[in-house]
C-alpha positions as CSV (number, residue, x, y, z in Angstrom):
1,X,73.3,82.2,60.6
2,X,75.9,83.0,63.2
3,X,74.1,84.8,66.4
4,X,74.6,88.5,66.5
5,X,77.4,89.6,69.0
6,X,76.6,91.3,72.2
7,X,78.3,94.5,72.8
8,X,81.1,94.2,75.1
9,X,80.1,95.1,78.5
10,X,82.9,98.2,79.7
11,X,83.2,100.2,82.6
12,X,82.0,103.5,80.8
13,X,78.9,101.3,78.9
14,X,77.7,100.1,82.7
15,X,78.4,104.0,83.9
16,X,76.4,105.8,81.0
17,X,73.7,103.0,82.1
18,X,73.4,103.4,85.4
19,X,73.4,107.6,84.9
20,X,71.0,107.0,82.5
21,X,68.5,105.2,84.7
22,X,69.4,107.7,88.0
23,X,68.2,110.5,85.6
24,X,65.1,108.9,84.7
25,X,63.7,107.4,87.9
26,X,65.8,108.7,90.5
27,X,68.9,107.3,93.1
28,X,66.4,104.5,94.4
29,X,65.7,103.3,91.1
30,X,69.5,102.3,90.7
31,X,70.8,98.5,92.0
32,X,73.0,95.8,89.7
33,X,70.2,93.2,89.3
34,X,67.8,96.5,87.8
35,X,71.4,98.1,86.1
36,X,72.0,94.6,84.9
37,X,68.6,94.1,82.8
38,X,68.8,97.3,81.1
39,X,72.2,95.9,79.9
40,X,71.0,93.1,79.0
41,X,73.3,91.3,80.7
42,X,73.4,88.7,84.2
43,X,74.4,90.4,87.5
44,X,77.7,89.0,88.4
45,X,79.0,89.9,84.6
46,X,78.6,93.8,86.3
47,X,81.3,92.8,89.3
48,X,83.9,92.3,86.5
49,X,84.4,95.7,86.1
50,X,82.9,96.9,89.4
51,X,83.3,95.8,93.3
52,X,79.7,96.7,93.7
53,X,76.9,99.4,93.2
54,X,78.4,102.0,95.4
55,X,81.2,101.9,93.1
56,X,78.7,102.0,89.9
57,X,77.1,105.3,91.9
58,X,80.6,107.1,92.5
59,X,81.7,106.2,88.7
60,X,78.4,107.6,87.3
61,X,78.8,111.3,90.1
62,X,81.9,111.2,88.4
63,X,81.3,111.1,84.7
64,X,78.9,114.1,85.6
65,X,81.5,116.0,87.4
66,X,84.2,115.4,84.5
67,X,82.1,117.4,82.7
68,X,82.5,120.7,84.5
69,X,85.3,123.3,82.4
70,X,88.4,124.1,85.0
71,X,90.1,125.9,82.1
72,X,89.6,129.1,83.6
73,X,91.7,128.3,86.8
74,X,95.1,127.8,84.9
75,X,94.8,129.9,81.7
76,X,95.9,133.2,83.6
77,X,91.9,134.5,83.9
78,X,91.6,136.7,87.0
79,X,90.3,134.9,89.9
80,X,86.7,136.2,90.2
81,X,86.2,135.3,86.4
82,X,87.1,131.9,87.1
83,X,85.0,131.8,89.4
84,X,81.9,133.3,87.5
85,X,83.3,130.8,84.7
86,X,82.9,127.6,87.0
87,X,80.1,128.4,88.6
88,X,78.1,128.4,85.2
89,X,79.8,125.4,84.2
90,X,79.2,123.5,87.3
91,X,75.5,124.4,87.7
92,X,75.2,123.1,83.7
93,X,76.4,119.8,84.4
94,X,74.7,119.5,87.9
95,X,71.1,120.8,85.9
96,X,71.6,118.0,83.2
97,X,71.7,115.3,86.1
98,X,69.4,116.7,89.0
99,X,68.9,113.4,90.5
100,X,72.6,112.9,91.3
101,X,72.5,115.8,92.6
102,X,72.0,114.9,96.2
103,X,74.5,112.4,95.9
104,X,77.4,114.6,94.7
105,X,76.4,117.3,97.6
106,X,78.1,114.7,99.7
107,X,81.3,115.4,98.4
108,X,84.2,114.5,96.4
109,X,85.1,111.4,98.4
110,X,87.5,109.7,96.4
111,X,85.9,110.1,93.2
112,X,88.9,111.1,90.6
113,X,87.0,113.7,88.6
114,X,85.8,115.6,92.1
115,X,89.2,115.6,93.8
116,X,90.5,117.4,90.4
117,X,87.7,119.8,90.4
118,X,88.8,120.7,94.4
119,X,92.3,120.6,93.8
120,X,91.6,123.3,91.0
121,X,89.3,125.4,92.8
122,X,91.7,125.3,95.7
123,X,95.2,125.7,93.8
124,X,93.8,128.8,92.1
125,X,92.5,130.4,94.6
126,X,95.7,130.0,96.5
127,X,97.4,131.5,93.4
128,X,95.5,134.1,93.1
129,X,96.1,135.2,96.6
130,X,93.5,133.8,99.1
131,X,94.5,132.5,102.4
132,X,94.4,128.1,102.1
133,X,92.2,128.3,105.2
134,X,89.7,130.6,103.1
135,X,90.4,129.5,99.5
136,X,88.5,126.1,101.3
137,X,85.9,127.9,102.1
138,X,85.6,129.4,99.1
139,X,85.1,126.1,97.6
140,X,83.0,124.9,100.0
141,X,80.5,128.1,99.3
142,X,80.4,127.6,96.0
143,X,79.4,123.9,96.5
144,X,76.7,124.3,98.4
145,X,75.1,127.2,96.2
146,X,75.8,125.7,93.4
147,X,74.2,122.0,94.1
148,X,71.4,124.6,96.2
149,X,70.4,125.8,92.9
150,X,70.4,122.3,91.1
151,X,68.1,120.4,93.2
152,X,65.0,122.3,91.9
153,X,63.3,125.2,90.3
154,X,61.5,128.0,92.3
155,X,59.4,129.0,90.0
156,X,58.5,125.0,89.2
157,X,56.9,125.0,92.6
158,X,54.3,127.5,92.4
159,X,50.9,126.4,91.1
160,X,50.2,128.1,87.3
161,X,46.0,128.2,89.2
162,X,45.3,132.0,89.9
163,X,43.0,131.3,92.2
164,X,45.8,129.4,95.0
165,X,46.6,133.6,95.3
166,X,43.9,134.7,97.7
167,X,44.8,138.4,98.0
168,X,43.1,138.8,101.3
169,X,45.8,135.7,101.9
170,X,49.0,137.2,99.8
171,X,48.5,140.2,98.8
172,X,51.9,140.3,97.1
173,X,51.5,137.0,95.0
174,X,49.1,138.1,92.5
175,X,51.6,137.2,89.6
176,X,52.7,133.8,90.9
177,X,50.7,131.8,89.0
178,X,53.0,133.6,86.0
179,X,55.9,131.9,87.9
180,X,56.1,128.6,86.5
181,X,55.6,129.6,83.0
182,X,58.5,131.5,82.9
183,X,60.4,128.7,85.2
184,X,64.0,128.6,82.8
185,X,64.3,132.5,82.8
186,X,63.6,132.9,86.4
187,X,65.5,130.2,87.5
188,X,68.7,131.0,85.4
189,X,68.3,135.0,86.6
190,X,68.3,133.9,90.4
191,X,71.4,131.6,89.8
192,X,73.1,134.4,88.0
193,X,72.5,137.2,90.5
194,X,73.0,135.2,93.6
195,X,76.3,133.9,91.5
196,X,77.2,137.5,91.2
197,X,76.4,138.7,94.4
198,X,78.6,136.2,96.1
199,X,81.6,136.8,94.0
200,X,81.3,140.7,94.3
201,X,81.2,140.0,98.0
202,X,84.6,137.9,97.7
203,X,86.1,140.9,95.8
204,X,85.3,142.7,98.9
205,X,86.8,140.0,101.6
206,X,89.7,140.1,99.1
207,X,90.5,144.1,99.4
208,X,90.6,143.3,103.1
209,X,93.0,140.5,103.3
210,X,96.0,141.3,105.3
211,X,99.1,143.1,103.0
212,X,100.8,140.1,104.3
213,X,99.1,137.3,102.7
């Protein structure tokens, strides 16, 4: 009986890999000779396709990044919607993946999928009317809430034990210990209103730009 075949190892099958393992144990967790057992495979088969694990790490940022919907920016949708629109897309992508997260706060680098997402972040706020100067730090802003409010939970880190709340201690805390149990809805409501808050403030900045922009 003829052996059965191996699948072929690709680029995208050694990136869903290595994301795969980064989600469940964590950036340290990831090098070939570990990436190259779960494969199933021998080390040097991985350098085929990659030049080494840095490459691996940027391919894997990026397949989380390609996720993120840029539609808004070139569909004709007012500025701050796109933003709003982004924002909520970006966070979803970064939430799934929370381990990469520190990685991808680094930057775009030269990762294909991040330099699209800054040129169309960048190109419409231009568009729409921002100064280039501020239309980067617009995108810069947004980056560093964004991946802020990815790299945990507030409510996740308060203890679900009543009795951590000494009144005589905190006398506002007595409902902390509620916190974690209602982690997704308080989470997602502090993303949305500091989301909001920082776009309404934009609209603001915007009023005051210079006629001659």
């Amino acid at each position: 009986m003829a052996r059965p075949r191996k699948p072929l190892l690709s680029r995208e099958r050694i990136v869903t890999a290595a994301l795969a393992l980064v989600d469940a144990e964590g950036l340290a967790a990831l090098s070939t000779r570990r990436l190259a057992a779960e494969l199933g495979v021998s080390g040097p088969s991985l350098y085929n396709h990659f030049r080494n694990k840095d490459e691996i790490l940027a391919a894997a940022a990026d397949m989380v990044i390609a996720k993120v919907d840029l539609s808004a920016f070139d569909d004709g949708t007012a500025w701050p919607d796109a933003l709003l629109a982004w924002g909520r897309s970006y966070r979803a992508a970064l939430t799934e993946h929370p381990n990469i997260v520190p990685f991808l706060a680094q930057g775009p680098g030269r990762r294909p999928a991040g330099l699209k997402m800054a040129d169309a972040v960048f190109g419409g706020m231009v568009k729409a009317g921002w100064p280039p100067a501020q239309a980067t730090r617009i995108g810069a802003l947004m980056r560093y809430f964004v991946a802020g409010s990815a790299l945990g939970s507030f409510a996740g880190g308060f203890v679900d034990d009543p009795e951590a709340y000494d009144p005589a201690d905190y006398p506002h805390l007595g409902q902390a210990h509620l916190l974690a149990e209602h982690q997704e809805s308080v989470d997602e409501g502090a993303f949305e209103t500091g989301l909001r808050a920082l776009v309404d403030g934009l609209e603001i900045q915007f009023t005051r730009l210079p006629a001659t922009r």
